[in-house]
C-alpha positions as CSV (number, residue, x, y, z in Angstrom):
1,X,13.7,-8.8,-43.3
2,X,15.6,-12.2,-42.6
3,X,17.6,-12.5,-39.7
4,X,21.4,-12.8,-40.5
5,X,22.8,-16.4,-39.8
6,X,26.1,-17.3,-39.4
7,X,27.9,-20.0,-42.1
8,X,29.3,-22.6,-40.5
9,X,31.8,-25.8,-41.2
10,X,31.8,-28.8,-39.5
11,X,35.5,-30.2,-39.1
12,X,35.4,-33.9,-39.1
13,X,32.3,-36.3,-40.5
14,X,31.9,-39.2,-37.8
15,X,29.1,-40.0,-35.8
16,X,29.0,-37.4,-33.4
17,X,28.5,-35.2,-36.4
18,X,26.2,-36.6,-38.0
19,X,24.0,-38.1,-34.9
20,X,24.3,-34.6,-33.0
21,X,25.9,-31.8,-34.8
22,X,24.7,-31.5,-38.0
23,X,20.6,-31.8,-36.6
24,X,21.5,-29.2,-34.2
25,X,22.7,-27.1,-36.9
26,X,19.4,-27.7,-39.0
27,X,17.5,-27.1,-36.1
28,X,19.4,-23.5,-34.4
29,X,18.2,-20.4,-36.6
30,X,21.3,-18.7,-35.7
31,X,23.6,-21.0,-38.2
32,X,23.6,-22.1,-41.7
33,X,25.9,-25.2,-42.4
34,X,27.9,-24.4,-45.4
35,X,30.7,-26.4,-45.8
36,X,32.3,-29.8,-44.2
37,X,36.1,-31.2,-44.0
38,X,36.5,-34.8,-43.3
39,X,39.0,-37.1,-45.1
40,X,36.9,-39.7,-46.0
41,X,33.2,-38.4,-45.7
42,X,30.9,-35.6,-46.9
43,X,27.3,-34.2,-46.1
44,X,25.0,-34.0,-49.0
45,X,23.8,-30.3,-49.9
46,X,27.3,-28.8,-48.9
47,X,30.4,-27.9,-50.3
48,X,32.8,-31.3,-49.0
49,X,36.7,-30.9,-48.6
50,X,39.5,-33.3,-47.3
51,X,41.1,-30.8,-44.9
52,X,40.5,-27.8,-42.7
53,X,43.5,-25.8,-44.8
54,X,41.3,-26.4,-48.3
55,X,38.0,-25.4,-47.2
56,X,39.8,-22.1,-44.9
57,X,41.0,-21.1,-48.5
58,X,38.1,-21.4,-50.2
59,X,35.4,-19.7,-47.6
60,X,36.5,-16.9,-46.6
61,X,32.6,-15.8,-45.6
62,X,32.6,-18.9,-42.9
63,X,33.1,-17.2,-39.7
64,X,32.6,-20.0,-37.7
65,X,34.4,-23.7,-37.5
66,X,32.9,-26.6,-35.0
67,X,35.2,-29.4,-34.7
68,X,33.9,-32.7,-34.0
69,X,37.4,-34.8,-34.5
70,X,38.9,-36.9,-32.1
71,X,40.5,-34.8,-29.4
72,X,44.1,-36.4,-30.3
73,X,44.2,-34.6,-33.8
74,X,41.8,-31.5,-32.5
75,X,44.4,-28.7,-31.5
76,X,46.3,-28.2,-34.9
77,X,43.0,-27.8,-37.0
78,X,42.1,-25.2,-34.1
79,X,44.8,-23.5,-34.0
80,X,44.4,-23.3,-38.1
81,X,40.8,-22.0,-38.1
82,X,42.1,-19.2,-35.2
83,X,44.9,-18.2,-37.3
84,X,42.7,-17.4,-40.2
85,X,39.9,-15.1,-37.6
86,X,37.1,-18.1,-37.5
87,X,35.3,-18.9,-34.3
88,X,35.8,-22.2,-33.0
89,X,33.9,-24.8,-31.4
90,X,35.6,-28.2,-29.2
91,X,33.7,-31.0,-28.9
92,X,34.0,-32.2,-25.6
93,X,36.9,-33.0,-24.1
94,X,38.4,-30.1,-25.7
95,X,41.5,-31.6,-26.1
96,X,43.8,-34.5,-25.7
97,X,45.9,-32.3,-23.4
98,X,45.5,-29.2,-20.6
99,X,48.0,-27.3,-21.9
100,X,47.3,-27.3,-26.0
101,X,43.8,-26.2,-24.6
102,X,45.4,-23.3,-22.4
103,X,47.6,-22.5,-26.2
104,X,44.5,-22.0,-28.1
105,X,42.9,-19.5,-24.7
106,X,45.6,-17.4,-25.2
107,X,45.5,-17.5,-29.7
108,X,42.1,-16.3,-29.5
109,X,42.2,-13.9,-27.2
110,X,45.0,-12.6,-29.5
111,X,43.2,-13.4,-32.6
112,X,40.3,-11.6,-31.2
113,X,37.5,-14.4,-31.8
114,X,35.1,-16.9,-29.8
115,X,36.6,-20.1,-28.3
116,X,34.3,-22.2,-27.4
117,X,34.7,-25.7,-25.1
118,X,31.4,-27.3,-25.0
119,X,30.3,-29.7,-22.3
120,X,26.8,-31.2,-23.7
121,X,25.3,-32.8,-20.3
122,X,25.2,-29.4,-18.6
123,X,22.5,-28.7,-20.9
124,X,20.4,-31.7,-20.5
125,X,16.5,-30.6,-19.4
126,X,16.7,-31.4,-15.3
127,X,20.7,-30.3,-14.8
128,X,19.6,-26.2,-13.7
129,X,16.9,-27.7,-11.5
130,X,19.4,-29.9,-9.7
131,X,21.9,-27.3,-9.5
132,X,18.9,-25.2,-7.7
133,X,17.5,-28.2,-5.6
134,X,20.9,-28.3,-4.2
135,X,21.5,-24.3,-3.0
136,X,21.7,-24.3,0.4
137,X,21.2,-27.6,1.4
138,X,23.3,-30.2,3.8
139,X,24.9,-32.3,1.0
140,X,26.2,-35.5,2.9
141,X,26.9,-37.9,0.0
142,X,27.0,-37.7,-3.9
143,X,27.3,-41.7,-6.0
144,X,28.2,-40.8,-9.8
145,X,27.0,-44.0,-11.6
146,X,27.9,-43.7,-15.7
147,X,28.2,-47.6,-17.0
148,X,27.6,-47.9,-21.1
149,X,28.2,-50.5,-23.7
150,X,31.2,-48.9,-25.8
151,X,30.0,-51.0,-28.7
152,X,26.6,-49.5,-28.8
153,X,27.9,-45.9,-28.8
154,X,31.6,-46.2,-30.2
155,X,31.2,-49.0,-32.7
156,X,34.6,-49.7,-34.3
157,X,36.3,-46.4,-33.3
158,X,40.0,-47.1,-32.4
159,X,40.6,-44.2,-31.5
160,X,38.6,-43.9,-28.2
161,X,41.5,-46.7,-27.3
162,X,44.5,-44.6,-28.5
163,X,46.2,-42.9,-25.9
164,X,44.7,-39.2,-26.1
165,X,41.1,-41.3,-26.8
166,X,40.6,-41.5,-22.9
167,X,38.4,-44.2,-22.9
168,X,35.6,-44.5,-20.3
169,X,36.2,-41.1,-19.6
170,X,34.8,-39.9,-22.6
171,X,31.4,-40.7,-21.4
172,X,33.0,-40.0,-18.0
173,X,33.6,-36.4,-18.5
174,X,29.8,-35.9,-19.2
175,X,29.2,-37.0,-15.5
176,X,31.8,-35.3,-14.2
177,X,31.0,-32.0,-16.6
178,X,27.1,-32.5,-14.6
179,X,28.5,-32.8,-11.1
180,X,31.0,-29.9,-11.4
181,X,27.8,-28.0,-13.0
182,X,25.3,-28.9,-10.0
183,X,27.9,-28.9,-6.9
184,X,28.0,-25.6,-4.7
185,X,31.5,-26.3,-4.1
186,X,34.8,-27.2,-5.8
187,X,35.6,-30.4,-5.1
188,X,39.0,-32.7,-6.3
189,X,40.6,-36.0,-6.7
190,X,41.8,-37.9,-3.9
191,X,41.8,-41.4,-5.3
192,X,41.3,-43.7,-8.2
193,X,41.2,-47.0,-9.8
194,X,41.8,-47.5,-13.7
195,X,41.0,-50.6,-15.3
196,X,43.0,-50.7,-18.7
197,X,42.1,-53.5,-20.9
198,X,45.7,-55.5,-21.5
199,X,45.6,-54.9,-25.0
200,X,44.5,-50.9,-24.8
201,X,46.1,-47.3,-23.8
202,X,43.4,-46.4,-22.0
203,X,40.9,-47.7,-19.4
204,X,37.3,-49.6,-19.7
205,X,36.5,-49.1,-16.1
206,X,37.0,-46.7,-13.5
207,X,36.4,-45.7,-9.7
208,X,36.9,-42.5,-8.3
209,X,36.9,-40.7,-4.8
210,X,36.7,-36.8,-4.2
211,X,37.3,-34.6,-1.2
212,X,34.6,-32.5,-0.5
213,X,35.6,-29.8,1.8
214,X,32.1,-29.6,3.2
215,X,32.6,-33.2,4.2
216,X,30.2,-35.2,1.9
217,X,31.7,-38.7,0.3
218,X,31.6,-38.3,-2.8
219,X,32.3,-41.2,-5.5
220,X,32.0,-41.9,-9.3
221,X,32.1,-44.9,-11.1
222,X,32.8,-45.5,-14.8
223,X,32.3,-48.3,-16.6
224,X,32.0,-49.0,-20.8
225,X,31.2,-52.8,-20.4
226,X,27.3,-52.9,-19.6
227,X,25.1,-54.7,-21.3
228,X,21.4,-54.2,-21.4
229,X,19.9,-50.8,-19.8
230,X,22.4,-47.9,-19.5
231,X,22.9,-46.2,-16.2
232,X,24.1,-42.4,-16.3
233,X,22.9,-41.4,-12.8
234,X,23.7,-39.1,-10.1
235,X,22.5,-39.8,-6.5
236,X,22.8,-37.1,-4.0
237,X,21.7,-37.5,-0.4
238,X,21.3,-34.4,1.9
239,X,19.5,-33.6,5.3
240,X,16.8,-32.6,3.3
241,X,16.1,-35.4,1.3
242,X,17.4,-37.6,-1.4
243,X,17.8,-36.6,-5.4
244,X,18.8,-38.6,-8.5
245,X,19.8,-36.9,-11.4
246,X,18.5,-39.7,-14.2
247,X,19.0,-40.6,-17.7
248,X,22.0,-38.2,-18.1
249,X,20.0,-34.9,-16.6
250,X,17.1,-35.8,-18.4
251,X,14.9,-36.3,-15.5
252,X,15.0,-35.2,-11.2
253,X,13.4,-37.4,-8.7
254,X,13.7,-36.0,-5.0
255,X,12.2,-38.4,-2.6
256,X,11.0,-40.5,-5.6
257,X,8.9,-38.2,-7.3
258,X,10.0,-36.8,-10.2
259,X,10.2,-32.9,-10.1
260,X,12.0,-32.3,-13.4
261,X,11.8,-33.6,-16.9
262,X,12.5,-32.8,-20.5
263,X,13.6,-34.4,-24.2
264,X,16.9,-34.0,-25.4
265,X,18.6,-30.5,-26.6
266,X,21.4,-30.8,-25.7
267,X,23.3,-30.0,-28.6
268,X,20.8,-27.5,-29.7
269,X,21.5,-25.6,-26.5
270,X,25.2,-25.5,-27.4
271,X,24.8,-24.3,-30.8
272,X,22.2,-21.4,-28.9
273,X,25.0,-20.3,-26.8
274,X,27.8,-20.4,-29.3
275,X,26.2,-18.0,-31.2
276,X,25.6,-15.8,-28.3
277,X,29.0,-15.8,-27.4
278,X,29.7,-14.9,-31.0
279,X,27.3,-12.0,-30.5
280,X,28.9,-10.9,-27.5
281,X,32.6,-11.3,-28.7
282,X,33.3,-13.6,-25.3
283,X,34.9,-17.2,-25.1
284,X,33.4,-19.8,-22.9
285,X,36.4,-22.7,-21.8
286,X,35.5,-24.5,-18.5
287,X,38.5,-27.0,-18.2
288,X,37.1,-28.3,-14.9
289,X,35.6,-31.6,-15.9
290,X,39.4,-32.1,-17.5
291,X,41.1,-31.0,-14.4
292,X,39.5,-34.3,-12.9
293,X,40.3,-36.8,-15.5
294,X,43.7,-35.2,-15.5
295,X,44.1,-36.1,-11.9
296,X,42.7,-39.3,-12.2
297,X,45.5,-40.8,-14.8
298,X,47.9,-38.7,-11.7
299,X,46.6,-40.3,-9.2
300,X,45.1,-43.5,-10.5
301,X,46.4,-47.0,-9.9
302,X,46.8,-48.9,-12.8
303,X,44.7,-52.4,-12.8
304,X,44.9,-54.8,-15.7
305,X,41.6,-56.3,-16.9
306,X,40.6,-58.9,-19.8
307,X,41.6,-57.5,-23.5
308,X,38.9,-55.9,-25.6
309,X,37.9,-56.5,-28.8
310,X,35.1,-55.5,-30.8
């Protein structure tokens, strides 16, 4: 007998969707993709709508909704699809806001569904053995380096400028969803730098610094305006030796040899434990990565750089 999959709708037709979502939806057993809502875009083989509303009416047998729409416009088409008993999945960040994502916690524990706030990077191939490399060890310093060309990966998208769109730290909050996966500790803010474009809401560039109550230094920069090879890297020194977390988590080198390695599933992984949770009637909502880009536009002081144009 065939094993029951769950129908699924994808909220939102950009590139994110169709780069990542959709091929992780092809690929994970668990799901069958039956229906899309995007206002100006459709996937061929499914039934296409223009909004969440249309398509909620109209399947009543799709139990579960991932939304892949920018995180400013996010929370009322989530709080739609927990209304009406569906399952929800947030692209990361999960919201434009703390407190909209806090709202929806509390709907669907009401409602009685899965929420689910997905943080992609922690599922990259080398992250776990990081996080286990680390246990136990005399961390001393960590150097978060995340610099991408925002044209390459957000080509023509306003919105990532808008304010809600949280510019570099929308690759940003990969890194920092990695470091807060990996550290032993909880660590927070203590300073920052924000670099805003004089014709943008939000920033291009950024430098952070953490307190570590175990006494490492730790630091991040961000930065959307490299050319050439990117740089998603997390160096961490300790008594014991030195590690870089490469390529995103793709690869570990400790003491330059590579330990760790492994292609890109990321999104595969997500759609894995979505359906798990669904299984298990439990939520998964880590707002920790957002707690620290939340306390960066706190505590940040506010540089002005060249203009930006595409």
């Amino acid at each position: 007998m065939a094993k029951h999959t769950l129908e699924i709708a994808i909220v939102g037709v950009g590139k994110i969707a169709r780069d990542q979502h959709i091929p992780a939806i092809s690929g994970t057993p668990a799901f069958t993709l039956k229906a899309t809502a995007s206002r100006n875009a459709q996937v061929g083989g499914v039934d296409g709508y223009g909004d969440l509303d249309t398509l909620l009416n109209a399947h009543p047998e799709i139990t579960c909704i991932s939304l892949c729409t920018p995180p400013q416009v996010r929370y009322a088409d989530a709080r739609r699809a927990l209304l009406a008993g569906r399952h929800v999945m947030l692209e990361k960040p999960p919201g434009a806001t703390l407190s909209e994502v806090h709202d929806l916690i509390s709907l669907a524990e009401a409602r009685g569904v899965t929420l689910f706030a997905t943080w992609h990077s922690r599922h990259a191939a080398s992250v776990t053995a990081a996080r286990d490399w680390l246990q136990g060890k005399d961390i001393t310093g960590v150097e978060v380096i995340w610099k991408e060309d925002v044209r390459r990966w957000h080509p023509g998208q306003e919105w990532i400028w808008q304010a809600g769109g949280l510019g570099v730290f929308d690759p940003g909050i990969n890194a920092l969803s990695v470091l807060s996966a990996i550290y032993p500790r909880a660590l927070h803010l203590s300073a920052a730098e924000l670099y805003f474009p004089e014709n943008r809401d939000t920033p291009i560039a950024a430098d952070l610094t953490f307190n570590d109550p175990g006494g490492a230094n730790v630091s991040a920069v961000f930065d959307w305006r490299q050319t050439g090879p990117q740089t998603w890297d997390v160096k961490i020194e300790t008594s014991d030796g030195t590690a870089i977390l490469r390529d995103g988590g793709a690869r570990l080198v400790v003491d330059g040899t590579e330990i760790s390695a492994g292609s890109d599933h990321e999104y595969r992984a997500l759609y894995a434990q979505f359906s798990e949770l669904v299984a298990t009637g439990a939520s998964d909502v880590d707002l920790t990565p957002m707690f620290h880009v939340a306390d960066a536009f706190t505590l940040g002081r506010r540089r002005a750089v060249a203009p930006f144009d595409w």
